[in-house]
DSSP file (Angstrom, degrees, kcal/mol; ACC not computed):
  #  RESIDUE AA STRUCTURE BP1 BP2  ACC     N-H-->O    O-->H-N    N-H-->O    O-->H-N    TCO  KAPPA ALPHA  PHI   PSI    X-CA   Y-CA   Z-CA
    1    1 A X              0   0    0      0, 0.0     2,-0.2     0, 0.0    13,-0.1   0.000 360.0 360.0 360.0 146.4  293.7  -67.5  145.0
    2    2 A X        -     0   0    0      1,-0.1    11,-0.2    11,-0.1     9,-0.0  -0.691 360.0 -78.3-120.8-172.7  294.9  -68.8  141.8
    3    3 A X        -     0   0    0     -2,-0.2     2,-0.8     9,-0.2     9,-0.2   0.048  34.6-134.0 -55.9 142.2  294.6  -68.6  138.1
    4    4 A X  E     -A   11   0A   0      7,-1.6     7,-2.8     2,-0.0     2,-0.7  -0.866  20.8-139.8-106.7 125.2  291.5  -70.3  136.4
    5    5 A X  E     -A   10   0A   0     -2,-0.8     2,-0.4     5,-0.2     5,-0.2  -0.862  16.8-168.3-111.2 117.1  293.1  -72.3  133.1
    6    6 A X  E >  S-A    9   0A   0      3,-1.4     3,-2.1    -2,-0.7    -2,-0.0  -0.950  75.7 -48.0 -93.0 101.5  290.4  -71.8  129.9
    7    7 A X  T 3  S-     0   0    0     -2,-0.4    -1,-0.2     1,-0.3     3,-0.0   0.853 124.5 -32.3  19.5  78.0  291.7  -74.3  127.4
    8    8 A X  T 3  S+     0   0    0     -3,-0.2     2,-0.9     1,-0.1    -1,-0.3   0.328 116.5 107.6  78.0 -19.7  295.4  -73.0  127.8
    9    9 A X  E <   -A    6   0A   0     -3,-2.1    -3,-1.4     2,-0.0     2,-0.3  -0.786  67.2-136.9-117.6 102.1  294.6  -69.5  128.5
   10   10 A X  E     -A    5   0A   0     -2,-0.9     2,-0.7    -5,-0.2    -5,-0.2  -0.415  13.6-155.3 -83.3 116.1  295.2  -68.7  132.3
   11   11 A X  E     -A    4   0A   0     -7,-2.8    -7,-1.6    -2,-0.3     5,-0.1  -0.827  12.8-136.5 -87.0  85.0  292.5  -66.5  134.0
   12   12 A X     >  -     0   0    0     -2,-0.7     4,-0.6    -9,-0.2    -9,-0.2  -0.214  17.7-131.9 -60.4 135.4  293.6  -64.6  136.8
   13   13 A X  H  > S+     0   0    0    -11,-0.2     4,-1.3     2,-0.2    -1,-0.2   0.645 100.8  47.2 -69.3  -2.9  291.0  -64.8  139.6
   14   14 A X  H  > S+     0   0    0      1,-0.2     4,-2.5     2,-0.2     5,-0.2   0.907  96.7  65.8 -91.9 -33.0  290.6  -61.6  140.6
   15   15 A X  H  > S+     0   0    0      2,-0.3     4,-0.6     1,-0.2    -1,-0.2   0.583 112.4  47.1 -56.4 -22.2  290.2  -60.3  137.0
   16   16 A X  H  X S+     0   0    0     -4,-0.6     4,-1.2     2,-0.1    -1,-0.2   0.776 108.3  47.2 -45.2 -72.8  286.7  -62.9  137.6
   17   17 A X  H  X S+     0   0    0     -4,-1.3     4,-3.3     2,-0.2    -2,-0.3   0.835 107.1  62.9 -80.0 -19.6  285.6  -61.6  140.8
   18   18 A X  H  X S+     0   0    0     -4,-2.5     4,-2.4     1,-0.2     5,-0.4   0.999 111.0  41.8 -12.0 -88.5  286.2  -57.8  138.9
   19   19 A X  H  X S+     0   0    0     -4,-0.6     4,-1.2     1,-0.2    -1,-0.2   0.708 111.7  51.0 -36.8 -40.8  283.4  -58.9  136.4
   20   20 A X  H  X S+     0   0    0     -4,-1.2     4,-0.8     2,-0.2     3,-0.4   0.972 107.7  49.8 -63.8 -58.8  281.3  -60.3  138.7
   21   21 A X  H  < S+     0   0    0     -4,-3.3    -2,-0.2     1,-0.3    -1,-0.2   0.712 111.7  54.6 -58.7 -25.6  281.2  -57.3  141.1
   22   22 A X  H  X S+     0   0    0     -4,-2.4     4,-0.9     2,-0.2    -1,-0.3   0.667 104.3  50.1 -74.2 -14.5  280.5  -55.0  137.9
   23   23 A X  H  X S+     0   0    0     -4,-1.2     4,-0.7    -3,-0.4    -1,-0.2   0.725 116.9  46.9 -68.2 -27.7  277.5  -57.0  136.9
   24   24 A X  H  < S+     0   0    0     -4,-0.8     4,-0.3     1,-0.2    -2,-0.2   0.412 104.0  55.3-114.0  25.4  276.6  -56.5  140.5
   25   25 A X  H  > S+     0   0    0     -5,-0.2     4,-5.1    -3,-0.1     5,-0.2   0.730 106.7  52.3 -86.9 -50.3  277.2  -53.0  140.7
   26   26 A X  H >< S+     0   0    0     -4,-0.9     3,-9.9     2,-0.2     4,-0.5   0.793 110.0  50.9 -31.0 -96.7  274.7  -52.3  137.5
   27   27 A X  T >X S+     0   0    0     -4,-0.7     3,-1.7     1,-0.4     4,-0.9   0.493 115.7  39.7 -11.8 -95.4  272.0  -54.3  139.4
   28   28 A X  H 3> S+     0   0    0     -4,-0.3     4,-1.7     1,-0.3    -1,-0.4   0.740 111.1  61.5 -26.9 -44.5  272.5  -52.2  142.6
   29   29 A X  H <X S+     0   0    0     -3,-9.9     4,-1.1    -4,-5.1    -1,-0.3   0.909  97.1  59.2 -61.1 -28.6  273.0  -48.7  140.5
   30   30 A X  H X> S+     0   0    0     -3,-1.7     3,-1.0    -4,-0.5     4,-0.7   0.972 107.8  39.7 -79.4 -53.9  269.8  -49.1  139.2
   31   31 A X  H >X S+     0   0    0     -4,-0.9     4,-1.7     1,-0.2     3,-0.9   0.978 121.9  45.9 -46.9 -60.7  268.1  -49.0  142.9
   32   32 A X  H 3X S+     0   0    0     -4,-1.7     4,-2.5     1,-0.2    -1,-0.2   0.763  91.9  79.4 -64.9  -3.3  270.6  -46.1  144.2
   33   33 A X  H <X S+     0   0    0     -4,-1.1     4,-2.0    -3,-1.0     5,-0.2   0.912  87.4  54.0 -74.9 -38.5  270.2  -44.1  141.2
   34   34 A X  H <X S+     0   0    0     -3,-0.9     4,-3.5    -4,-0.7     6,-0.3   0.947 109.8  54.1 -53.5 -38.6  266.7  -42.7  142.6
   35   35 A X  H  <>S+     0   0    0     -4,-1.7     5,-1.1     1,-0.3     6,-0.8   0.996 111.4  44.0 -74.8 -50.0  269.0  -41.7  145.8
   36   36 A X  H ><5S+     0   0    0     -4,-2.5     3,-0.7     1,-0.2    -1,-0.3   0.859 112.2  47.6 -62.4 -21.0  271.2  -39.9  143.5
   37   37 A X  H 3<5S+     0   0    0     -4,-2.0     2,-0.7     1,-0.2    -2,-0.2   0.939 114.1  52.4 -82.0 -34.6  268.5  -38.0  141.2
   38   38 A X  T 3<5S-     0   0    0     -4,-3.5    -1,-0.2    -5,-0.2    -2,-0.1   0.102 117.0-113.7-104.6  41.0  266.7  -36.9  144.4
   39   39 A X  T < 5S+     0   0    0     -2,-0.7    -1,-0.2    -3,-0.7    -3,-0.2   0.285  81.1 122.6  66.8  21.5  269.7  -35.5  146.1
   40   40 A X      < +     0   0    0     -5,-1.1     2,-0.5    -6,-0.3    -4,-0.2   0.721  66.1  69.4 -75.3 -17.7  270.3  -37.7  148.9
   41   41 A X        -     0   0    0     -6,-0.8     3,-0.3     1,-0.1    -2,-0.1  -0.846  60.6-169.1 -87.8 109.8  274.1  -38.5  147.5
   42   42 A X  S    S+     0   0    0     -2,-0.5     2,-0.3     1,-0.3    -1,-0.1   0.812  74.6  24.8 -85.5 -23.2  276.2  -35.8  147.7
   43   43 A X  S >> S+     0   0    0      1,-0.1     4,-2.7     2,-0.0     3,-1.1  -0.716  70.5 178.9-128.7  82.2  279.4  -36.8  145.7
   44   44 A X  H 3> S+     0   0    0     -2,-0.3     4,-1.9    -3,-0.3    -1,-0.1   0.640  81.0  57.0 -44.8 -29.8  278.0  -39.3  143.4
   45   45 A X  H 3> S+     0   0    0      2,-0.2     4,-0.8     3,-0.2    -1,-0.3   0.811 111.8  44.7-101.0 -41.0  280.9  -40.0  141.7
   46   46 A X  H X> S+     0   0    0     -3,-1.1     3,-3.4     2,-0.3     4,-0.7   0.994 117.8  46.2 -73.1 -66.7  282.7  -41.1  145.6
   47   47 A X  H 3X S+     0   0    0     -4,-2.7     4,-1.7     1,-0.4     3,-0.5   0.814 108.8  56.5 -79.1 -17.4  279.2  -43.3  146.7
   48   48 A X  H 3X S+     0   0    0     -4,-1.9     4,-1.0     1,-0.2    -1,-0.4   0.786 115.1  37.1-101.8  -6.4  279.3  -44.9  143.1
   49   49 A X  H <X S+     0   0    0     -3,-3.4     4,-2.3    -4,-0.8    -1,-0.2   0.616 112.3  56.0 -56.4 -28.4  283.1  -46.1  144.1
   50   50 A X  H  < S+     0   0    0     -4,-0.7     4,-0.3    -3,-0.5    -2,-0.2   0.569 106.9  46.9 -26.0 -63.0  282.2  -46.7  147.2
   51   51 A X  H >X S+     0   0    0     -4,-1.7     4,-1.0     2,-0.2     3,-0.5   0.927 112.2  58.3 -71.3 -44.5  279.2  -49.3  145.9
   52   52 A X  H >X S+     0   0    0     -4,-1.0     3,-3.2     1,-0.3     4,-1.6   0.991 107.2  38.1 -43.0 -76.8  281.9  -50.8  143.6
   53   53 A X  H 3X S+     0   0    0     -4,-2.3     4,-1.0     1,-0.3    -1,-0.3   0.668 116.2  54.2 -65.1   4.5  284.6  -51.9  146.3
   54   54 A X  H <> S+     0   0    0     -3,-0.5     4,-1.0    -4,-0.3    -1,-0.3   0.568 117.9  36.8-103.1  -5.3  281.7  -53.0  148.7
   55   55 A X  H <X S+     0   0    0     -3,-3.2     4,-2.0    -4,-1.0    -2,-0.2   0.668 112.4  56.1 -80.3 -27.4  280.4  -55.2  145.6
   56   56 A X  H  X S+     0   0    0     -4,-1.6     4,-2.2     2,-0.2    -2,-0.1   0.809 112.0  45.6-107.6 -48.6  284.0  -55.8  144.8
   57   57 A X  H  X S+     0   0    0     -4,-1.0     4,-2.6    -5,-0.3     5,-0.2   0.947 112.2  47.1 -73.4 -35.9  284.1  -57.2  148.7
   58   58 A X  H  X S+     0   0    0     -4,-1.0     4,-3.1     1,-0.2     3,-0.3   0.964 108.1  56.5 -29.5 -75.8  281.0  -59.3  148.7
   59   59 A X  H  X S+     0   0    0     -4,-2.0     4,-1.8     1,-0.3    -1,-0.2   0.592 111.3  41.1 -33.8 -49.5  282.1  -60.7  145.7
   60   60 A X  H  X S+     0   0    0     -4,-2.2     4,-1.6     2,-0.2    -1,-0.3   0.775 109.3  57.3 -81.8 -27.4  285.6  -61.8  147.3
   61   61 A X  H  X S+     0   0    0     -4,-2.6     4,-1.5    -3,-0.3     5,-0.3   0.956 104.1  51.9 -58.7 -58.5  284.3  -63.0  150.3
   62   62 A X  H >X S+     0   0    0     -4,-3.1     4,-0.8     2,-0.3     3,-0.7   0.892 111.4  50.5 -57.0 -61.4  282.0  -65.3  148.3
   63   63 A X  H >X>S+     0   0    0     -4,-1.8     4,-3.5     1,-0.3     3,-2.7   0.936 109.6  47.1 -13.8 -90.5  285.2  -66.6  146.4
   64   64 A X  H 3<5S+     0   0    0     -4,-1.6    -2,-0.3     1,-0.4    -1,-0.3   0.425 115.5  49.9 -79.7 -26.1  287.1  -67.2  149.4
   65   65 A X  H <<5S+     0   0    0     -4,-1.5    -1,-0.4    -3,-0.7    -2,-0.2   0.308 125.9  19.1 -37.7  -4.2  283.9  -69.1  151.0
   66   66 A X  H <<5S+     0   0    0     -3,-2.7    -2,-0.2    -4,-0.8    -3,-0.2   0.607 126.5  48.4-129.7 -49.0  283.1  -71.2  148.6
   67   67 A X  T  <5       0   0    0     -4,-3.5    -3,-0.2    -5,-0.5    -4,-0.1   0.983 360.0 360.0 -63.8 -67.6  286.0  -71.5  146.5
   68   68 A X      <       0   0    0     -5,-0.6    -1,-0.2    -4,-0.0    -4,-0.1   0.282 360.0 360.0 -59.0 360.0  288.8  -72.1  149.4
């Protein structure tokens, strides 16, 4: 993957798919959040890292189909 250039200013692509996967981490916490108040999560702190890099992977995959 390369850089995205915004009038001069060079955009790294992962620093992209980053952003993306945290707009689609929210979206998803909001559904898993019920599974964390009602104790089905035991180390919150782990599954909500956990949601991240599997958003994080989506997210790249979809790059690297589409983009590539």
């Amino acid at each position: 993957m390369s850089d995205f250039d915004i009038y001069g200013v060079f955009v790294p692509s992962f620093l992209v798919q980053a952003i993306l996967a945290y707009i689609l981490f929210l979206c998803v916490g909001k559904i898993t959040d019920k599974l964390i108040r009602d104790g089905w999560v035991a180390f919150s702190g782990l599954f909500n890292l956990c949601l991240y890099l599997l958003c994080l992977l989506g997210i790249h995959q979809a790059f690297v189909w589409f983009i590539v």
